[in-house]
C-alpha positions, -999 to +999 in steps of 0.1 A: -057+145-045-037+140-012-010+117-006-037+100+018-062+100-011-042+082-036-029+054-011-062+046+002-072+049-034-048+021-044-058-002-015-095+001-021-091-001-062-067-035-057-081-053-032-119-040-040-127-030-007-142+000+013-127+029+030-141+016+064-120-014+057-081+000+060-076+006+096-062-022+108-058-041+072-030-069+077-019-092+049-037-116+044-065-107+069-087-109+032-088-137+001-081-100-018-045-098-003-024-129-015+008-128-027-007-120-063-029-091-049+002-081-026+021-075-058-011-054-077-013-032-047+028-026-051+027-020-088-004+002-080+016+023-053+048+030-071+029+043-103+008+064-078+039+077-063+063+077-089+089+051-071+101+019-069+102+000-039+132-020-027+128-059-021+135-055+018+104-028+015+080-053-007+088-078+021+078-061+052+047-038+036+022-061+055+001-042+068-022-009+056+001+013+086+035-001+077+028+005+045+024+046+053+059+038+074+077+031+045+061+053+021+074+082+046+110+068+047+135+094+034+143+074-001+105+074-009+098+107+004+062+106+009+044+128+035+009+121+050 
């Protein structure tokens, strides 16, 4: 499975939607994405990736793209 595959994976497993869905997927643009389903989709990601995200990086992951952003920052090391 691609590093593509699992994080779409984990957004579509947490916040139960489709594929057709992630482009474009904001915080809070679905009931799915609340602060509780904010911190699923986190736990979900780091055990996908074998990390742990900083605070600063929980914070500003608000959006399906700036969530690749900081999965490809040099401490998390993820490629796409």
């Amino acid at each position: 499975m691609s590093n593509l595959e699992k994080y779409n994976a984990a957004f579509m497993e947490c916040l139960e939607i489709t594929e057709g869905q992630l482009a474009g997927l904001k915080y809070q643009d679905i009931t799915a994405w609340d602060s509780v389903g904010h911190m699923g989709l986190i736990a979900a990601l780091e055990d996908a990736f074998d990390i742990m995200f900083d605070t600063d990086d929980i914070i500003d992951f608000n959006s399906y793209e700036k969530g690749k952003e900081i999965l490809a920052k040099d401490e998390y090391g993820v490629e796409f």
